[in-house]
VOPAGU-2260 file (C-alpha; in pm, 1 decimal, decimal comma):
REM VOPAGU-2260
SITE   aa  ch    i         X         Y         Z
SITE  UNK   A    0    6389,8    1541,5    1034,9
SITE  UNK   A    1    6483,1    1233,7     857,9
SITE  UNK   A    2    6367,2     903,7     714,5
SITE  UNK   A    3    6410,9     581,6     883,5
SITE  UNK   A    4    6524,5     220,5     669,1
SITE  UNK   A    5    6399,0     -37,1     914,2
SITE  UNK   A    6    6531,1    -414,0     777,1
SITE  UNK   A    7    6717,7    -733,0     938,3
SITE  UNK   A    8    6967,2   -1000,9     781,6
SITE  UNK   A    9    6674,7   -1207,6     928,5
SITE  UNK   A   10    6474,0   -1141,6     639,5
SITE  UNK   A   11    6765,0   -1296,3     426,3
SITE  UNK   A   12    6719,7   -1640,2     596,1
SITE  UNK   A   13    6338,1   -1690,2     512,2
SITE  UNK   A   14    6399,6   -1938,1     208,9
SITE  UNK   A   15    6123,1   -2035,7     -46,2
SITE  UNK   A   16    6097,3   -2318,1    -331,1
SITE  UNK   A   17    6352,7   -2231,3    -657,6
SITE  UNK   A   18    6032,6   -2141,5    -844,7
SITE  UNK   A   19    5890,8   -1919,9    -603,8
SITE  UNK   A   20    5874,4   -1505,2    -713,3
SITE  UNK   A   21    5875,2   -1382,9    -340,0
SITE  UNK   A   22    6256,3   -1502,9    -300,3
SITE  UNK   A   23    6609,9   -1385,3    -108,0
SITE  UNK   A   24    6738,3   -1178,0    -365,3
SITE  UNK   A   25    6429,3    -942,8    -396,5
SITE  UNK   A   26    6543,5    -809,2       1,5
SITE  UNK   A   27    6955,7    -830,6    -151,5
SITE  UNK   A   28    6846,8    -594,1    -463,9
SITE  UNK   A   29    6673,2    -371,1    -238,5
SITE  UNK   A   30    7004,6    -362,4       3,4
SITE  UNK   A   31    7239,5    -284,3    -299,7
SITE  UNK   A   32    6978,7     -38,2    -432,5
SITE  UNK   A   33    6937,6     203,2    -149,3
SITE  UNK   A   34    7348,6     194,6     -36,2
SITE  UNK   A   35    7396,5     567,1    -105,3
SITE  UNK   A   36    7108,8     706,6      39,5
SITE  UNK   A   37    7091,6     908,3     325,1
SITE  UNK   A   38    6888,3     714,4     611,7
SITE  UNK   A   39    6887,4     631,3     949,4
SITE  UNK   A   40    6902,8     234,9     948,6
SITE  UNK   A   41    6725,4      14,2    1191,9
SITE  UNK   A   42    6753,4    -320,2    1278,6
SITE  UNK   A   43    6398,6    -487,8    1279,6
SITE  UNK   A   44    6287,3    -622,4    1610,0
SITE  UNK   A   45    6099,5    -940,0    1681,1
SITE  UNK   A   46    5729,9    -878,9    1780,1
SITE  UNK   A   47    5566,0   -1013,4    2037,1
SITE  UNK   A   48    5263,2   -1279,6    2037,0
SITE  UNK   A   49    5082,3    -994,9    2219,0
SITE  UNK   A   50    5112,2    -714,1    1912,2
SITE  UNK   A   51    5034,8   -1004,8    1652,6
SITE  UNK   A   52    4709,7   -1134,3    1876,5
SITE  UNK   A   53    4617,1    -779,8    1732,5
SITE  UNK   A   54    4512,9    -950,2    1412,3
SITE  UNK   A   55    4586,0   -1296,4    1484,4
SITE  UNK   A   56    4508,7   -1510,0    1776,4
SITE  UNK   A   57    4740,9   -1671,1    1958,0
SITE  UNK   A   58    4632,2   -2054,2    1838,6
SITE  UNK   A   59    4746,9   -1960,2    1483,5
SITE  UNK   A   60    5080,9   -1779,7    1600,1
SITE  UNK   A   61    5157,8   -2111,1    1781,9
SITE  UNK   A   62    5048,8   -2301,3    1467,1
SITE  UNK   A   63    5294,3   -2059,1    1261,7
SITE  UNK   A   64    5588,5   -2148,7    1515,9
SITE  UNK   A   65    5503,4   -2500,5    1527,5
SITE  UNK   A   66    5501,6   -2513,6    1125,5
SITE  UNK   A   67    5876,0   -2409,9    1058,3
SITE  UNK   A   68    6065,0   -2725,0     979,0
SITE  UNK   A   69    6352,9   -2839,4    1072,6
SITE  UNK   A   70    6495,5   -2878,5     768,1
SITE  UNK   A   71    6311,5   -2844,9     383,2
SITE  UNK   A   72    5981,4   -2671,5     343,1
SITE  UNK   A   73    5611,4   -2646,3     471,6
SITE  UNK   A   74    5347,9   -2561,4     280,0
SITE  UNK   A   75    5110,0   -2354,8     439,7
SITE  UNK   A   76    4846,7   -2321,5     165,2
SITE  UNK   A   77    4880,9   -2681,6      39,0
SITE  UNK   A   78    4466,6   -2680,5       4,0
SITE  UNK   A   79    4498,6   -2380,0    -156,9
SITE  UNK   A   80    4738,3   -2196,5    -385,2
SITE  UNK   A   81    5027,7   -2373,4    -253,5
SITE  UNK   A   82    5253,2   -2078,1    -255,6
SITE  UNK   A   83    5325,1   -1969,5      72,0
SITE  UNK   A   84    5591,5   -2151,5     232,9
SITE  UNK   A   85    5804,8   -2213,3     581,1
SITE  UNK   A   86    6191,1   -2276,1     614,2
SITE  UNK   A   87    6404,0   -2355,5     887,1
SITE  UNK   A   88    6510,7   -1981,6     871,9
SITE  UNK   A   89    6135,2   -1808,4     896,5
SITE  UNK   A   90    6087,7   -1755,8    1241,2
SITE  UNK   A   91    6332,2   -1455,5    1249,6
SITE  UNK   A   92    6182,5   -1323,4     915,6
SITE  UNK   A   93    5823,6   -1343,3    1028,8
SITE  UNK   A   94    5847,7   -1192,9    1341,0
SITE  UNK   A   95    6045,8    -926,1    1252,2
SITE  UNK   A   96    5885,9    -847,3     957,4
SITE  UNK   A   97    5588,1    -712,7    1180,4
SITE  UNK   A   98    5844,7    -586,3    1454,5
SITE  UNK   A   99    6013,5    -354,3    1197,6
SITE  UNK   A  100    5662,5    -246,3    1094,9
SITE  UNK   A  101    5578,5    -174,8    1488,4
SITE  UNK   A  102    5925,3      16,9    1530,9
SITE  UNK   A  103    5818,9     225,5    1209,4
SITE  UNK   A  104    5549,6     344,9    1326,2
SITE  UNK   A  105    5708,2     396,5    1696,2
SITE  UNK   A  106    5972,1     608,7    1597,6
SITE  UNK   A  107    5744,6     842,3    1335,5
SITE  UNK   A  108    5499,6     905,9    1651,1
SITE  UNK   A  109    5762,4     947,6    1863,8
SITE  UNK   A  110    5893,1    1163,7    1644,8
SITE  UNK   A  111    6254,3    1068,1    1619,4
SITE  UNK   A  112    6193,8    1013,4    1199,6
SITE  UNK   A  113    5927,7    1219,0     972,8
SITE  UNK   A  114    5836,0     873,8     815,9
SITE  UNK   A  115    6018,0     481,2     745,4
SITE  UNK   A  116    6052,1     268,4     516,5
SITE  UNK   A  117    6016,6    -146,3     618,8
SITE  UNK   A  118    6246,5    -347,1     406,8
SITE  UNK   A  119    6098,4    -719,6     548,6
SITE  UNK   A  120    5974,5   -1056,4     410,5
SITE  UNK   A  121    5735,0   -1237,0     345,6
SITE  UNK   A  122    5499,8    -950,4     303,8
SITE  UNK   A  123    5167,0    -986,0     451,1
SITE  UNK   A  124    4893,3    -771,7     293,8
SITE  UNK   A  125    4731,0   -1174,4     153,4
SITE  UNK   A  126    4720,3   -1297,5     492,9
SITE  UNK   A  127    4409,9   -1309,9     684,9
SITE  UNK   A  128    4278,1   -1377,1    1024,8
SITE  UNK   A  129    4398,5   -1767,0    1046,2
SITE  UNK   A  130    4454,9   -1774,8     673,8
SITE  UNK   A  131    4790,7   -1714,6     510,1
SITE  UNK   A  132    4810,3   -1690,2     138,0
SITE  UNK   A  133    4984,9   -1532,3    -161,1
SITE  UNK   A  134    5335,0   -1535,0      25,8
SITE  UNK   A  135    5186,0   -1407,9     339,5
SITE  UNK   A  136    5144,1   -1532,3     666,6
SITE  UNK   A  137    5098,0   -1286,3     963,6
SITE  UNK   A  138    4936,4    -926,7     833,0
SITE  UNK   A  139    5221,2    -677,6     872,5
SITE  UNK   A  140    5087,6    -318,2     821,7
SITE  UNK   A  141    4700,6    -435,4     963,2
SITE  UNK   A  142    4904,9    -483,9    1300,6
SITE  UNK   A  143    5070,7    -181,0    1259,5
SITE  UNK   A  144    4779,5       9,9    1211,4
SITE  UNK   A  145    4618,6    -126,3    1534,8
SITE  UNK   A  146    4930,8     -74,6    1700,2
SITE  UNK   A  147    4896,6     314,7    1640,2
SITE  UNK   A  148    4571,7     323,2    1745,7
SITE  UNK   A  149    4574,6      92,3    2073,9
SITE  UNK   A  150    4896,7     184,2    2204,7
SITE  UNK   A  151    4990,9     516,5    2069,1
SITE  UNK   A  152    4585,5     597,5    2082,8
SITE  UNK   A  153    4545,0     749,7    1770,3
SITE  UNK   A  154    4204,9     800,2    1633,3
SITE  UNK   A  155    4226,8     784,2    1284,1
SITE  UNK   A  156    4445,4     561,1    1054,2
SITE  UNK   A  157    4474,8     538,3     682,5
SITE  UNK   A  158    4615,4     232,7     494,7
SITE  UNK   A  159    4707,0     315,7     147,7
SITE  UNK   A  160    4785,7     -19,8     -53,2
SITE  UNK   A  161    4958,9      32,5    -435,3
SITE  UNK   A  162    5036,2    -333,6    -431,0
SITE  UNK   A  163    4917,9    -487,7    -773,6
SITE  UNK   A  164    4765,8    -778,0    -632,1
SITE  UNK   A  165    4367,0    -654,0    -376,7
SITE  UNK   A  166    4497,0    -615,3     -20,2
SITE  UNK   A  167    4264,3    -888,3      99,5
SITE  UNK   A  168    4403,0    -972,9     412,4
SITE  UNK   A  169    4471,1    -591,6     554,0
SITE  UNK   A  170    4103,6    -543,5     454,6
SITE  UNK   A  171    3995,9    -824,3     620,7
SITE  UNK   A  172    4154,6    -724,7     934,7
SITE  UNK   A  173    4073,5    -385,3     919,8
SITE  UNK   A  174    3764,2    -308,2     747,1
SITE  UNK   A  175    3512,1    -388,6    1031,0
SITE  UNK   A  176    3719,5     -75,3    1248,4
SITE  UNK   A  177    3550,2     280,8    1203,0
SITE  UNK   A  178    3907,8     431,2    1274,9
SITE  UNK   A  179    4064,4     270,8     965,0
SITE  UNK   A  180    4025,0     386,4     615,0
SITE  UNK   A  181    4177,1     146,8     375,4
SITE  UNK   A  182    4243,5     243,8      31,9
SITE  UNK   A  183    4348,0      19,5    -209,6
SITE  UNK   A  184    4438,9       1,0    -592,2
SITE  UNK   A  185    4507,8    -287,5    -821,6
SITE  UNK   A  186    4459,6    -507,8   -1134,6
SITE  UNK   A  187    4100,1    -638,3   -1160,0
SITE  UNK   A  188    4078,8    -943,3   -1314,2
SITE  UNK   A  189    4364,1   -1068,1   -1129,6
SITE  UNK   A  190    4417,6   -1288,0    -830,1
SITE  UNK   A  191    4331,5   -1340,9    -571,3
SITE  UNK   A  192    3983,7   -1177,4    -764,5
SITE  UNK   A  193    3864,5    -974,0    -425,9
SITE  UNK   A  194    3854,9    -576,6    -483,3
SITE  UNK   A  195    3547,8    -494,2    -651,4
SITE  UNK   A  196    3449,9     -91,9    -619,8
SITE  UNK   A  197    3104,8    -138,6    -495,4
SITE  UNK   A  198    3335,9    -364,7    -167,7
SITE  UNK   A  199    3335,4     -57,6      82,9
SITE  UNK   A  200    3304,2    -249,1     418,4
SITE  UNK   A  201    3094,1    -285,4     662,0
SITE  UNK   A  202    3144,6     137,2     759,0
SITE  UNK   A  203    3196,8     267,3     477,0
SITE  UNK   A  204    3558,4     320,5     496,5
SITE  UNK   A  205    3697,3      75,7     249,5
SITE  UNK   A  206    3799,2     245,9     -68,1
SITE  UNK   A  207    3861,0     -17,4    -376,5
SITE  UNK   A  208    4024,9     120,5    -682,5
SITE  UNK   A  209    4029,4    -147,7    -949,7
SITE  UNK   A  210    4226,1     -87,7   -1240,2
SITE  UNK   A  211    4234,2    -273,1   -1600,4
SITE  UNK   A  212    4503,7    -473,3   -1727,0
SITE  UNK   A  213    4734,6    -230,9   -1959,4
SITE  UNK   A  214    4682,8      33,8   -1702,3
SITE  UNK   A  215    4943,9     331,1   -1710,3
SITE  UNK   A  216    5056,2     518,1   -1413,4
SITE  UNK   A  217    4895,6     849,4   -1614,2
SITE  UNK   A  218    4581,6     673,5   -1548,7
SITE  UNK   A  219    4640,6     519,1   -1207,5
SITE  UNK   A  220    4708,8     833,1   -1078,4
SITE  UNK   A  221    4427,5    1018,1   -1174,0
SITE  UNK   A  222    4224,4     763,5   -1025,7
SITE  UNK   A  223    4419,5     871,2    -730,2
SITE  UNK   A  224    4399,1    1242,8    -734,6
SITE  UNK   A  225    4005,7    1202,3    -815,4
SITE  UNK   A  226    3961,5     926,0    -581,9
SITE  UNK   A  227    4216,6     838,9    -308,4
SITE  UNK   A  228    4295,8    1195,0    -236,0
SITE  UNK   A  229    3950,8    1336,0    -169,8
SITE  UNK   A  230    3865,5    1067,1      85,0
SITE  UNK   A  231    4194,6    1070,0     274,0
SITE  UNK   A  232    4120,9    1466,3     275,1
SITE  UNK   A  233    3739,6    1382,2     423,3
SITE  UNK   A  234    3898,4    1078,6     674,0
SITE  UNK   A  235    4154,5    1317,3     826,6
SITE  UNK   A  236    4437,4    1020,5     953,1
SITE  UNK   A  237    4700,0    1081,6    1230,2
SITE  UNK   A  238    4910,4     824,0    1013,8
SITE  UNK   A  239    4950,6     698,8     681,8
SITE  UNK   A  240    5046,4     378,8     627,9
SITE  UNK   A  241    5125,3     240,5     332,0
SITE  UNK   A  242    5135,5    -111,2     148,4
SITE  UNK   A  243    5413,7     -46,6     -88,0
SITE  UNK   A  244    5405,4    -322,1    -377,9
SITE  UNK   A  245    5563,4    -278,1    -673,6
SITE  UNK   A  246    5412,9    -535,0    -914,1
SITE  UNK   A  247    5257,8    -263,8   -1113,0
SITE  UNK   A  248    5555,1    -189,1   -1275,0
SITE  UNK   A  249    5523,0    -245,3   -1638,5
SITE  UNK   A  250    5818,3    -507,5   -1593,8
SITE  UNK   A  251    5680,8    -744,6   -1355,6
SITE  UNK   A  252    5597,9   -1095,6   -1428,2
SITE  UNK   A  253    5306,7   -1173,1   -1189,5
SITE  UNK   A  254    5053,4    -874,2   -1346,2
SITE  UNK   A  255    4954,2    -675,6   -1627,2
SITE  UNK   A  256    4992,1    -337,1   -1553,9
SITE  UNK   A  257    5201,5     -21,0   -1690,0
SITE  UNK   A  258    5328,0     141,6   -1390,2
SITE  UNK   A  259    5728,4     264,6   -1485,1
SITE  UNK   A  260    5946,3     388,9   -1173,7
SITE  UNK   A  261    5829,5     733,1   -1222,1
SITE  UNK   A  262    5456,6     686,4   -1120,9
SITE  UNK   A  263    5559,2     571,3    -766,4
SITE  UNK   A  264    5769,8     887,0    -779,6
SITE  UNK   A  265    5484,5    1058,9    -821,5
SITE  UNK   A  266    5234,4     848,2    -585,5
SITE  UNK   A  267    5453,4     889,6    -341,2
SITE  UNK   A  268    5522,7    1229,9    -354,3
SITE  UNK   A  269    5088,7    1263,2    -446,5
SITE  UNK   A  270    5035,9    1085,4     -40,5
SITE  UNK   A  271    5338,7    1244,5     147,7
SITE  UNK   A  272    5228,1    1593,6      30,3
SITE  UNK   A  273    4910,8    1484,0     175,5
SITE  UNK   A  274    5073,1    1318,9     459,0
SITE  UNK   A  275    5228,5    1707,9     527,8
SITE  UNK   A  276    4884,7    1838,9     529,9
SITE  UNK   A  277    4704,9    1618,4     756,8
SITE  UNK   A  278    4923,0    1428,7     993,7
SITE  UNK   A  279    5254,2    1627,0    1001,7
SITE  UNK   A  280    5393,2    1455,2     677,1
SITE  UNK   A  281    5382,9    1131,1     935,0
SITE  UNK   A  282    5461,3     839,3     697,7
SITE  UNK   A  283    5503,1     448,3     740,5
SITE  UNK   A  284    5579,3     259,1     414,1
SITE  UNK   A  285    5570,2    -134,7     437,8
SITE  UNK   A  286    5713,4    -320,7     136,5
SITE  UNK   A  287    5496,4    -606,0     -10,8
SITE  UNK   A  288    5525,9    -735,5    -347,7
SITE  UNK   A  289    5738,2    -692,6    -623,1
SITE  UNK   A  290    5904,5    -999,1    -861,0
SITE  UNK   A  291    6077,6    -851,5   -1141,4
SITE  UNK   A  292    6430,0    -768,7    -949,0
SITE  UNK   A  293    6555,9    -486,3   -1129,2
SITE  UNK   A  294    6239,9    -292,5   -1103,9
SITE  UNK   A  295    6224,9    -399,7    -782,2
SITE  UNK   A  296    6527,1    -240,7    -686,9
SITE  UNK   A  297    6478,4      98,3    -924,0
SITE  UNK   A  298    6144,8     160,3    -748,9
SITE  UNK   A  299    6212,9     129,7    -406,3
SITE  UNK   A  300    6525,7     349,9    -509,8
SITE  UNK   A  301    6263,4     588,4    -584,2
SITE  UNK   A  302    6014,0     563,0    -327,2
SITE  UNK   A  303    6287,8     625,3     -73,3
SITE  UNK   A  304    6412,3     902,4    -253,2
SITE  UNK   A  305    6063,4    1043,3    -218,2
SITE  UNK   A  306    6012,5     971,1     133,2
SITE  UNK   A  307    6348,9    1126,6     196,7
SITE  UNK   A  308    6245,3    1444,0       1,7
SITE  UNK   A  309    5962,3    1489,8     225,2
SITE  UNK   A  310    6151,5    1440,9     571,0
């Protein structure tokens, strides 16, 4: 079939502090980056309250709405790590940064696309119940996962997060459903310091990878192949979704790690081989982090040209 690019200008008007990594330009790399390739192109829809009261409930969505300013910034976090922020602009960005993740995963079990790529901001694998953090504010790909499994009545999703930075938030969400296995890789020590292996939730069906600053993507994905692989093999998802941050590349500047563009070549082509096996190569990838622009840009490049491969 083919591979779906879900994205909205939207996403172009959610504006954050000079200083702040998670900025415009990372979604106007990714634009210029993926031109030439072959995609069917989406516009991201706004959600409703209802599919975000699948994570969230409704009095933080209305405290989320009520936040954006009229003009400047709110801080969100301001108790906290006072780095996830509100603009006049973020309404459109938020809610269609889940809406594109809902329409992903619509149109792959509808089959209309073998898999999609969402190109939205703010991420939201940080963001937690009534707790945003770390740039994130509602949790994108937890809602999408509940999504497949209350309305499309799936039995068995996998969340596969790459991200640099522990998936906190998406295993918060998720980790106390039996139908979700969450796997997740990334630096360890490193913010926000959740992720520890012997974290596997409250059914067993959390997987935590931690890796050590320096980390190559040799290394990273053999502790895929011996680890990731064999338990999405023993879960046996209808879907995988994954968190696709690309802070692990070597160039970053919020991490440590070694990852060049070539490894998520190859860890994407590791889980939609997979993906071909057990769920009919059925494939939603969510973009989350990812600072250094350039890389940015080169390894989404990639990761498309992966998912594309496998369509």
């Amino acid at each position: 079939m083919a591979t779906a690019f879900i994205s909205h200008k939207d996403g172009l008007q959610h504006e954050t502090p000079p200083s702040a990594p998670e900025r415009i330009a990372r979604l106007e790399y990714i634009f210029q980056a993926i031109e030439d390739l072959p995609l069917i192109r989406v516009d991201a829809p706004l959600a409703s309250d209802a599919s975000i009261a699948l994570c969230h409930p409704q009095k933080y969505t209305n405290a989320v709405r009520n936040g954006i300013p009229k003009n400047g910034f709110t801080c969100l976090d301001a108790d906290t790590d006072k780095e996830t922020f509100l603009s006049p602009g973020s309404a459109g960005a938020l809610w269609r940064a889940v809406g594109g993740a809902i329409k992903a995963v619509d149109m792959v079990l509808d089959g209309e696309v073998t898999n999609a790529f969402v190109a939205m901001r703010p991420p939201g694998h940080h963001a937690e119940k009534t707790l945003p953090m770390g740039f994130c504010v509602f949790g994108n790909i937890a809602i999408a996962a509940k999504h497949a499994l209350e309305v499309h009545r799936l039995s068995r999703v996998a969340v596969v997060d790459f991200d640099v930075h522990h998936g906190n938030g998406t295993q918060a969400l998720l980790q106390d459903d039996p139908r979700v296995l969450f796997i997740t890789s990334q630096q360890m020590p490193l913010w926000p310091g959740t992720g520890l292996a012997s974290d596997r939730g409250p059914h067993q069906t959390v997987l935590n990878i931690p890796l050590a600053p320096g980390t190559d993507g040799t290394h990273a994905l053999k502790e895929y192949q011996c680890k990731a692989l064999p338990a999405l093999n023993n879960f046996q998802p209808e879907l995988i979704l994954i968190s696709a941050g690309f802070d692990a590349h070597q160039d970053d500047p919020l991490a440590q790690l070694n990852w060049s563009t070539d490894t998520y070549t190859d860890i994407t082509d590791m889980l939609t081989g997979l993906a071909q096996t057990l769920c009919k190569g059925r494939v939603v990838s969510v973009l989350e982090g990812g600072y250094d622009l350039d890389a940015l840009a080169a390894c989404v490049h990639a990761h498309i040209k992966s998912l594309i491969k496998a369509s």
